[in-house]
SERO-4910 file (N, C-alpha, C, O; in steps of 0.05 Angstrom, whole numbers):
BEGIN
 pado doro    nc1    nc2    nc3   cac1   cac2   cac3    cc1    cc2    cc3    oc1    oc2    oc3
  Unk    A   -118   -410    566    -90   -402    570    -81   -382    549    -85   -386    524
  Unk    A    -73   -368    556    -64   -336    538    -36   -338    530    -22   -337    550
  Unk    A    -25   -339    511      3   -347    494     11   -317    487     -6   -300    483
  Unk    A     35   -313    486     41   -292    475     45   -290    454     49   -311    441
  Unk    A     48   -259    437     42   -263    408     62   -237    410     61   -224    431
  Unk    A     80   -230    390     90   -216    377     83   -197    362     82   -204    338
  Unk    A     77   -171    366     66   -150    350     87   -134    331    110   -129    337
  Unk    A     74   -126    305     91   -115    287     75    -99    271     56   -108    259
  Unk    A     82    -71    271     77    -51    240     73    -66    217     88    -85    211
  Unk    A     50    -57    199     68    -69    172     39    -36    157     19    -23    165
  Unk    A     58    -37    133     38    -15    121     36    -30     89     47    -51     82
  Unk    A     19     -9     68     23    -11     40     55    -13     27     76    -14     41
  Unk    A     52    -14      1     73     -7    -11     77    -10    -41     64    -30    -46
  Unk    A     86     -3    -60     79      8    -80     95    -15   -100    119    -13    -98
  Unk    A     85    -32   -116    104    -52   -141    124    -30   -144    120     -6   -147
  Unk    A    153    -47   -143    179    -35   -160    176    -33   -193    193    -19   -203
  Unk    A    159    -43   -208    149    -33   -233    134     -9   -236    133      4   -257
  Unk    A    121     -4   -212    104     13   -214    129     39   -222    125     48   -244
  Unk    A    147     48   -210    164     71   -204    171     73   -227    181     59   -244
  Unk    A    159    109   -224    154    122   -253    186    129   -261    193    149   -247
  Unk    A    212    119   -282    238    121   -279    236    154   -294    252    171   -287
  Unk    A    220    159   -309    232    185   -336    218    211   -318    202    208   -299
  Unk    A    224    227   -326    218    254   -318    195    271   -340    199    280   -363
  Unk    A    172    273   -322    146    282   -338    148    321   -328    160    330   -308
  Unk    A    138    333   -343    146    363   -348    122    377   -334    102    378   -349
  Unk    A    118    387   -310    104    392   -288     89    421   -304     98    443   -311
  Unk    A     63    410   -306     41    432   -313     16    442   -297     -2    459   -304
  Unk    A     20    423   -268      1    439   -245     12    439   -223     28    422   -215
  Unk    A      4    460   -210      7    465   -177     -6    438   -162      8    421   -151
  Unk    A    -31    437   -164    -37    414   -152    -57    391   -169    -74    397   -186
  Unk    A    -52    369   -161    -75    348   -178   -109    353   -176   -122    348   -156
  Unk    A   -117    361   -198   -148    365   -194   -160    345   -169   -172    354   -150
  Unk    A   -154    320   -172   -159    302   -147   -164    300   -121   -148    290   -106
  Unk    A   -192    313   -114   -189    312    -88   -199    280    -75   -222    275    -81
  Unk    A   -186    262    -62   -188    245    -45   -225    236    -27   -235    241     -5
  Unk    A   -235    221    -54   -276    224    -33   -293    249    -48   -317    254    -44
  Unk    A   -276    264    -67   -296    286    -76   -297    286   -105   -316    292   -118
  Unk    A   -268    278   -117   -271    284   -146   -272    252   -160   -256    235   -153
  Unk    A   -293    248   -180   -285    231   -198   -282    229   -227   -293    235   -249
  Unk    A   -255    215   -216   -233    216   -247   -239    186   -263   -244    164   -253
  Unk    A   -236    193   -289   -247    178   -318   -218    168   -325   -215    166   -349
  Unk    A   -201    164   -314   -168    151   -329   -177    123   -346   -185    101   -338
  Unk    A   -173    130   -364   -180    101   -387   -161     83   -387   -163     63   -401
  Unk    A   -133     89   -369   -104     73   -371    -92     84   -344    -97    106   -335
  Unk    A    -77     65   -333    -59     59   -311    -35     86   -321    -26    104   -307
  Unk    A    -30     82   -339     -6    104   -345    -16    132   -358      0    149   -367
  Unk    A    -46    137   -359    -49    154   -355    -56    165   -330    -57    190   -330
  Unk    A    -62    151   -302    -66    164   -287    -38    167   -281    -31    191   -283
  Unk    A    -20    153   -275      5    161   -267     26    182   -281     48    189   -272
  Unk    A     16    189   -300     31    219   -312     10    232   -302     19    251   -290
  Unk    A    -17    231   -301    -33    259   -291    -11    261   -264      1    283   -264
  Unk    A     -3    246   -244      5    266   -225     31    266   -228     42    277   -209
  Unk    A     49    256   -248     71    260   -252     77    292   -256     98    301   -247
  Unk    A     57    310   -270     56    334   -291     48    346   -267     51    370   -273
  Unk    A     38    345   -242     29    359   -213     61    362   -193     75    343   -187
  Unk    A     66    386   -188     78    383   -165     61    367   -137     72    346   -131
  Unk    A     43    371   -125     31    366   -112      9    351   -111     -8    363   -124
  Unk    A     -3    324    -98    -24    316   -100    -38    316    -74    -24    309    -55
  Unk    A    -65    323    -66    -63    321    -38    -80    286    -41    -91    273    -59
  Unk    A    -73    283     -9    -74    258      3    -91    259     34    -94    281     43
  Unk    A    -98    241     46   -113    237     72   -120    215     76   -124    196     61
  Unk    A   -123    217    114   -134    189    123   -164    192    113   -177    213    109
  Unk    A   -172    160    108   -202    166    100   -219    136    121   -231    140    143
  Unk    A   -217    115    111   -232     90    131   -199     80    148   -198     65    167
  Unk    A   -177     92    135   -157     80    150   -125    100    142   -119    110    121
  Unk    A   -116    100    156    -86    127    150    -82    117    128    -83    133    109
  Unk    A    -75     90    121    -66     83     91    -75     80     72    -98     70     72
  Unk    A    -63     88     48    -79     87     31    -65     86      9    -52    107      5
  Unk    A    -63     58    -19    -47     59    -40    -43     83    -57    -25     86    -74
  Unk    A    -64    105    -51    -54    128    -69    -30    143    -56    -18    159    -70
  Unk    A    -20    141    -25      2    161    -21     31    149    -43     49    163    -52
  Unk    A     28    126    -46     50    109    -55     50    111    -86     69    112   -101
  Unk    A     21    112    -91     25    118   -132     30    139   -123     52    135   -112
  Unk    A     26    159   -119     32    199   -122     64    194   -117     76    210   -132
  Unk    A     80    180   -102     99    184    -99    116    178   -115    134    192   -124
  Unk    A    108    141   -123    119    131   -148    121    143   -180    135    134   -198
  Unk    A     94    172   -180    103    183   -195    120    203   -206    125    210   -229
  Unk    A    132    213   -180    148    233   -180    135    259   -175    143    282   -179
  Unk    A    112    250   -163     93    279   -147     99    280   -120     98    258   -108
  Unk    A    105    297   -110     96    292    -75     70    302    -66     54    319    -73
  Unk    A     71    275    -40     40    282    -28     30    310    -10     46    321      5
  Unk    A      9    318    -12     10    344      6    -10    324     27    -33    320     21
  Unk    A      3    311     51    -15    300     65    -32    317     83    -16    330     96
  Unk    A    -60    322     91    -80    330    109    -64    323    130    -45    308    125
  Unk    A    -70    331    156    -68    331    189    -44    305    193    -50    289    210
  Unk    A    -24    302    182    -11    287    178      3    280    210      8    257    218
  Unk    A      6    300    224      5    308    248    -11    291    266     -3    295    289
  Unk    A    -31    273    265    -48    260    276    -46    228    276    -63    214    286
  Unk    A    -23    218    264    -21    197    250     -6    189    267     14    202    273
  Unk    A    -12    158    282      1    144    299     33    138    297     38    131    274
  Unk    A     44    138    306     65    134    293     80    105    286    101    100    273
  Unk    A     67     92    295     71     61    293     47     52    268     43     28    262
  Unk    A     34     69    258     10     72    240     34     77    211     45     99    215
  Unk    A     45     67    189     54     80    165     75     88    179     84    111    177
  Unk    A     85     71    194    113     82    201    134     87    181    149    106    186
  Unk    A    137     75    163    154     71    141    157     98    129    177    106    118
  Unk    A    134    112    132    132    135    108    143    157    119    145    159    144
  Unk    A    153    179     99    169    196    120    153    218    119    145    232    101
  Unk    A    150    218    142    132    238    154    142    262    158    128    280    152
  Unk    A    163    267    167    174    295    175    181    304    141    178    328    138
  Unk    A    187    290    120    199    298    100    168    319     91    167    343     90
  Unk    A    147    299     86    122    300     77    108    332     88     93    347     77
  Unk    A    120    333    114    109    356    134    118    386    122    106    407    116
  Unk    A    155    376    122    161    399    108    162    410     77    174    430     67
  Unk    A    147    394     67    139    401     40    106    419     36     96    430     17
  Unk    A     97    416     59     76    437     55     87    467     76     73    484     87
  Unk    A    108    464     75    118    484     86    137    504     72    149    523     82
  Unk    A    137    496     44    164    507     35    153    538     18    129    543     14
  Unk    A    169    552     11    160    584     11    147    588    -23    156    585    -45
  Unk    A    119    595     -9    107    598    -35     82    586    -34     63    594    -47
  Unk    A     82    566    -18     61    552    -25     23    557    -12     17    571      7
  Unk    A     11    547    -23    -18    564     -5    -16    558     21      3    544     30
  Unk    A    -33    568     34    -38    566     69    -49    537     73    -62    526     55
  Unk    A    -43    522    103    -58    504     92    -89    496     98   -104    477     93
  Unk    A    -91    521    111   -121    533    103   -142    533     83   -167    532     82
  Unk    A   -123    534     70   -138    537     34   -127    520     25   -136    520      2
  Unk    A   -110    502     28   -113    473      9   -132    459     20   -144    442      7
  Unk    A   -140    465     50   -167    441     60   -188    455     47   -207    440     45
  Unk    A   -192    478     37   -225    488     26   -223    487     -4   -242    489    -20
  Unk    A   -201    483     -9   -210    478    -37   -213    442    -41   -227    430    -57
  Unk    A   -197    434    -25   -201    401    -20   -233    394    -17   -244    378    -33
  Unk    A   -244    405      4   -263    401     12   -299    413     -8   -322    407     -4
  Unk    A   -285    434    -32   -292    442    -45   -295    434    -78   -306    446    -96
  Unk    A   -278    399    -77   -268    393   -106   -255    413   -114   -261    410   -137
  Unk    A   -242    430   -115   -230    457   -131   -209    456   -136   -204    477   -148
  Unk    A   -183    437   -132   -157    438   -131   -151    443   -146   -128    451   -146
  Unk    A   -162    442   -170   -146    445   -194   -144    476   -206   -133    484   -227
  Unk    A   -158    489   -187   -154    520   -182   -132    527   -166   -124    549   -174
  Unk    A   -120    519   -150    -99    519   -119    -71    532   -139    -64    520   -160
  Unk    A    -61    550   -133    -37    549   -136    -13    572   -119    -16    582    -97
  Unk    A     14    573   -140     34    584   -110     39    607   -116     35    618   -138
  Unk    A     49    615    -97     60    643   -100     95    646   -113    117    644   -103
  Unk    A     86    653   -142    116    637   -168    129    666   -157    153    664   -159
  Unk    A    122    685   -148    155    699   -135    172    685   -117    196    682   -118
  Unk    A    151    675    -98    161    663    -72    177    623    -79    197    611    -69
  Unk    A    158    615    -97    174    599    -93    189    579   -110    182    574   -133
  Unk    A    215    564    -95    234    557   -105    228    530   -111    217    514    -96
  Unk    A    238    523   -140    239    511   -159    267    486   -148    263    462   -152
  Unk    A    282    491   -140    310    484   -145    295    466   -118    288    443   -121
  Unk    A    292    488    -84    285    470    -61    270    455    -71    281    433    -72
  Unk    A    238    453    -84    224    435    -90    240    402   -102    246    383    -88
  Unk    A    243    404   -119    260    383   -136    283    368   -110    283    346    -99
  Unk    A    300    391   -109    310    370    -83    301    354    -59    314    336    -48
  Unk    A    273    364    -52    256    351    -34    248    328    -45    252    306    -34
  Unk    A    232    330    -74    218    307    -91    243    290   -100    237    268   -109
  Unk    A    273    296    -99    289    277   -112    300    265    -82    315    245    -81
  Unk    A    292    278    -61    300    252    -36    277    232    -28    280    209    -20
  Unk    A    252    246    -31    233    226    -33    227    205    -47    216    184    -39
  Unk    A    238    213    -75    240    180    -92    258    172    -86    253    147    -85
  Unk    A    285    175    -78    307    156    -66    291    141    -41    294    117    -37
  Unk    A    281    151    -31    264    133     -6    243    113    -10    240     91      0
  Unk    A    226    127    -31    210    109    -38    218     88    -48    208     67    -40
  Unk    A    243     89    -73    248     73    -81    266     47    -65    272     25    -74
  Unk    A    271     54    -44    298     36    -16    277     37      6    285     34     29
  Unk    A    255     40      2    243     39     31    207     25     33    196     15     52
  Unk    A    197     29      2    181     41      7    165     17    -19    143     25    -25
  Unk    A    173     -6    -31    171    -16    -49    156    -45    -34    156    -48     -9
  Unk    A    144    -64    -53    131    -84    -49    162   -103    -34    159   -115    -14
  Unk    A    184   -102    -45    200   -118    -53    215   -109    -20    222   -130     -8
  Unk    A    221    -82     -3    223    -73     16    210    -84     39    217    -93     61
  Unk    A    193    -81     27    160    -94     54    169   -125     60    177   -137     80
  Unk    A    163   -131     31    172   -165     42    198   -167     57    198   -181     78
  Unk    A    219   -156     51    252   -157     73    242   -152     96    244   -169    113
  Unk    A    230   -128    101    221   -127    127    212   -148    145    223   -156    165
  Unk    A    189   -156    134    176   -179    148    188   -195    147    185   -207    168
  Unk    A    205   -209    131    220   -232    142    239   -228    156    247   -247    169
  Unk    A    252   -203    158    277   -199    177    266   -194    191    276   -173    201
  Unk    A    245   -200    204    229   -197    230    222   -223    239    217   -221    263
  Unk    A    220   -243    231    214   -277    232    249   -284    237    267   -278    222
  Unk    A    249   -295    256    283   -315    270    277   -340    248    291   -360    254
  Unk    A    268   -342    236    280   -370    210    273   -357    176    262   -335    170
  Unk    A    282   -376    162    281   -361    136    255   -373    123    239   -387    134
  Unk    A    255   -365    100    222   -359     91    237   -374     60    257   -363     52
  Unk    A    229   -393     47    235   -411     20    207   -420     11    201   -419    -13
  Unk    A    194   -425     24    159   -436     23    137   -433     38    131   -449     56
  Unk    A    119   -409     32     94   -401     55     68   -401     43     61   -386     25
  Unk    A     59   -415     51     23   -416     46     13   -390     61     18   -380     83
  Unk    A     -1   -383     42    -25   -350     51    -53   -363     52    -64   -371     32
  Unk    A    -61   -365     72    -95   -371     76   -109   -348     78   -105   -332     96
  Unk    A   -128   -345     57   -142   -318     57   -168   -332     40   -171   -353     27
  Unk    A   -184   -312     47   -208   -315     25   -220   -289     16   -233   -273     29
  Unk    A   -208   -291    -19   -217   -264    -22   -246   -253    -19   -260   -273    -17
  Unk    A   -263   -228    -17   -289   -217     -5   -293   -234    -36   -277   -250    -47
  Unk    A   -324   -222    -45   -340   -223    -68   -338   -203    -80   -340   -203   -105
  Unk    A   -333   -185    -67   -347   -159    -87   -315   -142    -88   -310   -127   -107
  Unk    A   -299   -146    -71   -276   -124    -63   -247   -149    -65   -232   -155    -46
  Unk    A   -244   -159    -93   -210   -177    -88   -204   -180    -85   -199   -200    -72
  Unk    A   -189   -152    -94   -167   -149    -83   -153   -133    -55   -166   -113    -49
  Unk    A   -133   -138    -37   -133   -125    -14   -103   -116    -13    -84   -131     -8
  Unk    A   -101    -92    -17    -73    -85     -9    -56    -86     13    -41    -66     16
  Unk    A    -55   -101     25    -40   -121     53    -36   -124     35    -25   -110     19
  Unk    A    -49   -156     35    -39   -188     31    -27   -185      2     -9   -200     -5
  Unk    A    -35   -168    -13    -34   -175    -47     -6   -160    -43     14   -172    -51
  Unk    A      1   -131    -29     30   -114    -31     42   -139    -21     53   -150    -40
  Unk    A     45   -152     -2     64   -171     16     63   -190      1     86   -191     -6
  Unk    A     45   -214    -16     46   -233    -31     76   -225    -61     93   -240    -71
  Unk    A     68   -192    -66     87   -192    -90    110   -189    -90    127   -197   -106
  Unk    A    116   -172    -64    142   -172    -52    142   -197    -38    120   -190    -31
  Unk    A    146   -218    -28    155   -245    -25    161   -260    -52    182   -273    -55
  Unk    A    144   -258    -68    155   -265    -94    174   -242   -114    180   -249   -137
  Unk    A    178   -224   -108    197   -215   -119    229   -215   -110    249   -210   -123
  Unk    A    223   -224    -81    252   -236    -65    253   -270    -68    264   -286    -52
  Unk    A    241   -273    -89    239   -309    -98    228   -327    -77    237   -350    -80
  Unk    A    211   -325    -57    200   -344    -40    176   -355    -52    159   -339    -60
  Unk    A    172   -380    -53    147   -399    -66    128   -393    -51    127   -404    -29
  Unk    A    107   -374    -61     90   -368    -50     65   -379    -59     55   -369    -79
  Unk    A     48   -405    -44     27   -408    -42     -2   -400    -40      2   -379    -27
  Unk    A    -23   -402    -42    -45   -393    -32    -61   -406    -36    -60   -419    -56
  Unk    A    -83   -409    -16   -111   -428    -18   -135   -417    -30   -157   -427    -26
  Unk    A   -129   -396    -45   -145   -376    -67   -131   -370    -88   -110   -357    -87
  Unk    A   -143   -379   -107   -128   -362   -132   -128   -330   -138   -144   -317   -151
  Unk    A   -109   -324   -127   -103   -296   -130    -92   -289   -162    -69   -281   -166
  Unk    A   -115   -294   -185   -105   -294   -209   -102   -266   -205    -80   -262   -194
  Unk    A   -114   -243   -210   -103   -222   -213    -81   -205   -211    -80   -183   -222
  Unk    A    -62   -217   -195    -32   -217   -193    -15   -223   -204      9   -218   -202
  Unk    A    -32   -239   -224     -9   -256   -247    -15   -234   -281    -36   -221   -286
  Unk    A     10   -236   -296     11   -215   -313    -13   -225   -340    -17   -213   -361
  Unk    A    -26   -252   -331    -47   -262   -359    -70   -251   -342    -91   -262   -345
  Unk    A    -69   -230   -322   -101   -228   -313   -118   -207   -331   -112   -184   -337
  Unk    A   -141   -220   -338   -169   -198   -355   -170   -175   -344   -178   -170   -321
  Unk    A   -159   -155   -369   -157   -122   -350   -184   -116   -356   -194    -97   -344
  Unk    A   -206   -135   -379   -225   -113   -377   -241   -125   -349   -262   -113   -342
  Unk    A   -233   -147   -335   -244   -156   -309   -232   -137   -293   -250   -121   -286
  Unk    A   -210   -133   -282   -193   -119   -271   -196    -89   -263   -190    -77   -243
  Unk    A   -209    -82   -286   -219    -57   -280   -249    -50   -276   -258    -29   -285
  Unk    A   -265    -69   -261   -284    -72   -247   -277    -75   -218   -292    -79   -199
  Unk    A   -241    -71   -216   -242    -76   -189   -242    -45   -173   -249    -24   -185
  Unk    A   -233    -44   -150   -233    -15   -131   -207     -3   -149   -186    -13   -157
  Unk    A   -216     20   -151   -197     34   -160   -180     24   -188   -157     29   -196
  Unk    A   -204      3   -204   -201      1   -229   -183    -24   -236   -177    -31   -259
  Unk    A   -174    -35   -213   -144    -50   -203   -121    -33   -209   -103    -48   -218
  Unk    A   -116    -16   -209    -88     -1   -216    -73     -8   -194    -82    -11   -172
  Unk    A    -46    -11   -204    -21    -18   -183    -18    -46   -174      4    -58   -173
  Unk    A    -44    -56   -166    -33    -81   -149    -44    -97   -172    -36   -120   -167
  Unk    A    -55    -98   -191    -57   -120   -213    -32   -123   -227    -12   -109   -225
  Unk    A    -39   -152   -246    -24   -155   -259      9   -152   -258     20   -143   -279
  Unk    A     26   -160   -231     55   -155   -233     72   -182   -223     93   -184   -210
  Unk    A     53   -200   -234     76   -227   -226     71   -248   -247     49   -257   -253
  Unk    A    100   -256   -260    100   -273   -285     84   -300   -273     85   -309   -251
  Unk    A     67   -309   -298     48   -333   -297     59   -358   -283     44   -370   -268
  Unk    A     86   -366   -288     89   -386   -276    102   -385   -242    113   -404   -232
  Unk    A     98   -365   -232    103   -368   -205     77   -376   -184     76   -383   -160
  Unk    A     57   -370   -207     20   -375   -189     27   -401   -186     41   -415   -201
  Unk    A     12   -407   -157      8   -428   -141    -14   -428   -120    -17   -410   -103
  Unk    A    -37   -462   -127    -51   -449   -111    -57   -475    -92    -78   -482    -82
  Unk    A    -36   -485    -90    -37   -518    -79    -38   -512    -50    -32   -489    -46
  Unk    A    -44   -524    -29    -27   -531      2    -25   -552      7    -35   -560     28
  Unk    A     -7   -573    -12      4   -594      4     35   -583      9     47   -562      3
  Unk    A     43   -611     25     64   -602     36     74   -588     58     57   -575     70
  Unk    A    100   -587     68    104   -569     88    113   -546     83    128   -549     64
  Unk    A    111   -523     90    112   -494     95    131   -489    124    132   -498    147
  Unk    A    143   -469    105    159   -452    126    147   -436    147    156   -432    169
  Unk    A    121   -424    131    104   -410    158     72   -404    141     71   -401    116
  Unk    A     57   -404    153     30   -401    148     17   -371    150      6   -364    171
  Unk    A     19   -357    133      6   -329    135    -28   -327    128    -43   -331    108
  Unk    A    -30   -319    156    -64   -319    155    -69   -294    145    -51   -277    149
  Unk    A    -95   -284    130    -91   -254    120   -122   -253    116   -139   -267    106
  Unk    A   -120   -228    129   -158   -217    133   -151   -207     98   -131   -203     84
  Unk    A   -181   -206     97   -185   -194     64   -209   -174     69   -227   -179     85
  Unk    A   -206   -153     53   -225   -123     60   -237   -121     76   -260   -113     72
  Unk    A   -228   -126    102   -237   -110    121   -251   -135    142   -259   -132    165
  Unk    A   -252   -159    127   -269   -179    141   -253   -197    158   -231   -188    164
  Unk    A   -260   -220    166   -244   -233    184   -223   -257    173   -223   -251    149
  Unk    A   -210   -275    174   -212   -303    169   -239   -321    176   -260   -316    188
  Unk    A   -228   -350    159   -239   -366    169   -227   -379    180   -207   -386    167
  Unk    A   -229   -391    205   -228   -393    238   -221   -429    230   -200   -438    240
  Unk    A   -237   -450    212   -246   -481    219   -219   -483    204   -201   -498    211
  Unk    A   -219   -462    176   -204   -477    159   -169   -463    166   -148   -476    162
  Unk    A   -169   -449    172   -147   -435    180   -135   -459    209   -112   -469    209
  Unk    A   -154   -464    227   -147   -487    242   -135   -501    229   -110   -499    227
  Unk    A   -151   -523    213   -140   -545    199   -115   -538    189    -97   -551    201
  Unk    A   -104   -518    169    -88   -518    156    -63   -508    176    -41   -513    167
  Unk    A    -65   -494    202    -41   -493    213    -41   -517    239    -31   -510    260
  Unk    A    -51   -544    237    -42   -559    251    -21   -571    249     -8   -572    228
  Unk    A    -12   -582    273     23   -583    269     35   -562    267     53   -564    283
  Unk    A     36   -541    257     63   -516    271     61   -511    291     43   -513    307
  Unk    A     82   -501    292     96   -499    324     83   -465    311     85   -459    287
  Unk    A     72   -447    332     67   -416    336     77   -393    316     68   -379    299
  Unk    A    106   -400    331    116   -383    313    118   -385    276    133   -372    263
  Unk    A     99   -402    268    110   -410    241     76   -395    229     69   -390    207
  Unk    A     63   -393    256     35   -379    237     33   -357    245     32   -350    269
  Unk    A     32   -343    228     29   -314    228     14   -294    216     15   -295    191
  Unk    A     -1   -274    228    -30   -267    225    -19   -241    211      1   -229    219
  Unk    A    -36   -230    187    -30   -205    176    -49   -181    170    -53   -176    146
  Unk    A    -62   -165    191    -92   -146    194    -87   -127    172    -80   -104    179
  Unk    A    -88   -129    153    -94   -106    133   -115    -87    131   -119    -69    115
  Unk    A   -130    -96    156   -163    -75    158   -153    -55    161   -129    -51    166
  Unk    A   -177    -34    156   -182    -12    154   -187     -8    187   -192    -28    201
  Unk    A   -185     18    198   -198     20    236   -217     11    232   -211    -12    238
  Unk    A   -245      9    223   -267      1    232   -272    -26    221   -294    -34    218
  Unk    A   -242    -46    212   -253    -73    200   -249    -84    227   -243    -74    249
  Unk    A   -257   -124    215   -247   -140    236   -217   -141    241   -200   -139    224
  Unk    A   -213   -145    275   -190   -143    284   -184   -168    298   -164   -166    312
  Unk    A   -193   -188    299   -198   -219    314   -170   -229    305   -166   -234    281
  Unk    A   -144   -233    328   -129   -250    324   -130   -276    334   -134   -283    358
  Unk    A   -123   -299    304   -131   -331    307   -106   -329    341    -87   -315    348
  Unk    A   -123   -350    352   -110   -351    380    -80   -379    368    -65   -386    386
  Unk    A    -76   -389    344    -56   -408    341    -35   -395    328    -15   -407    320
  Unk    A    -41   -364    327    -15   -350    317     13   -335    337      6   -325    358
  Unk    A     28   -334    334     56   -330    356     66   -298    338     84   -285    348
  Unk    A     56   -290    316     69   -265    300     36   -247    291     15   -257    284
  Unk    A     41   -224    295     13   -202    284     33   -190    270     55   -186    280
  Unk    A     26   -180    239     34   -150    229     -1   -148    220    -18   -162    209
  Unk    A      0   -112    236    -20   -103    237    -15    -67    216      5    -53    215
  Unk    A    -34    -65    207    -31    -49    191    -37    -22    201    -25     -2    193
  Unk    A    -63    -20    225    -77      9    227    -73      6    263    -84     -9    280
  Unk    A    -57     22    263    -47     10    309    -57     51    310    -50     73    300
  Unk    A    -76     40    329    -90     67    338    -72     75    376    -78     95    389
***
């Protein structure tokens, strides 16, 4: 018998700590950084985030999936993204992000063709890329980058994401167990970990049947930075005593959550949502397109991250 289930968007989203507040003094056209080609040595979280603070531009792209936590640091630093084929991007895919804003910023007068930001992209070379300083304006720029952080910051935040999803659930959210099991090799997962910190930053007792220490502000950075991308961003941003890793008790709703790309588990995810009523379990696909996509058949809610 086939139940219906409720489908929903959900994308990344960037810690409200993360958001770079001071104004860093712009000394490149674009971030040496090309996205799969260049690799960067940042010895500190706040040094990578002034490298693209000091960039007008960073470029960005889909790579195993449209999303990706770097459009959201580049933004949080007060860079804007130069996104690739942005144009191709589902629109129920990162709906949140503003796309038309994003579009017309590689459009504005002065800037290279975008011809030649893909060959130098494709070239490692960006850090050669620059504009044409007769052509272009300083004043338009800034006003584009100062509506983009108003967005990011009201739209676009861990603390956002979570409103979302609960103002998408018909009951309120005070206590939810996350069943997940983190991979071995890959942690942390930017779903479940963006959505876990925003629920706790809108004060909901958030559970889990894994210790998601890395979320908590006593986690080992020199562990931490053995993770993907060093853990920058999604480590370390929730005070110690809000970790919890119990499931007794009742719960308001049961969030099932794939972890890098793999599936749940199916016996124990059973067990633990016996007794709710459907709507109280709710499945959260953070894969990448080519991860697992298997929704548990005892769930009544999907937020799916990559909708092709």
């Amino acid at each position: 018998m086939r139940h219906e289930v409720t489908h929903y968007p959900i994308q990344f989203s960037i810690p409200t700590n993360r958001i770079l507040n001071e104004s860093v003094e712009k000394g490149h056209c674009f971030s040496y950084i090309s996205p799969g080609k260049t690799k960067y040595s940042f010895d500190s979280e706040d040094e990578y985030y002034r490298h693209y603070a000091s960039c007008y531009f960073a470029v960005t792209m889909k790579k195993c999936g449209w999303d990706s936590l770097r459009h959201y640091e580049i933004m949080a630093s007060g860079c804007v993204p130069y996104f690739l084929d942005l144009e191709s991007c589902p629109k129920d895919t990162m709906f949140r992000l503003p796309k038309k804003l994003l579009m017309k910023a590689r459009e504005l007068p002065g800037m290279p063709s975008y011809e030649e930001v893909v060959d130098h992209a494709k070239n490692d070379d960006l850090g050669n890329l620059s504009f044409d300083w007769d052509k272009f304006d300083k004043d338009e720029y800034f006003e584009l980058l100062g509506e983009l952080k108003s967005y990011t910051r009201n739209h676009l935040t861990t603390k956002a994401l979570a409103k979302y999803f609960m103002d998408k659930l018909p009951y309120d959210l005070e206590r939810v167990l996350v069943a997940c099991r983190p991979h071995k090799h890959h942690t942390a997962d930017y779903q479940r970990d963006s959505l876990m910190i925003g629920l706790m930053e809108l004060g909901v007792d958030v559970c889990s049947t894994s210790d998601m220490w890395w979320l908590y502000e006593d986690a080992d950075e020199s562990e931490i930075r053995n993770f993907w991308g060093k853990g920058f961003t999604i480590t370390r941003n929730i005070p110690v005593e809000k970790r919890r890793t119990d499931n007794e008790g009742k719960f308001d709703a049961v969030i099932i959550c794939t972890s890098s790309n793999g599936g749940y588990e199916k016996l124990r995810c059973k067990k633990l949502t016996r007794g709710y009523d459907r709507e109280r379990v709710i499945f959260v696909d953070g894969n990448d397109i080519g991860g697992n996509h298997n929704i548990p058949q005892q769930c009544g809610y999907v937020f799916r991250r990559e909708l092709t």
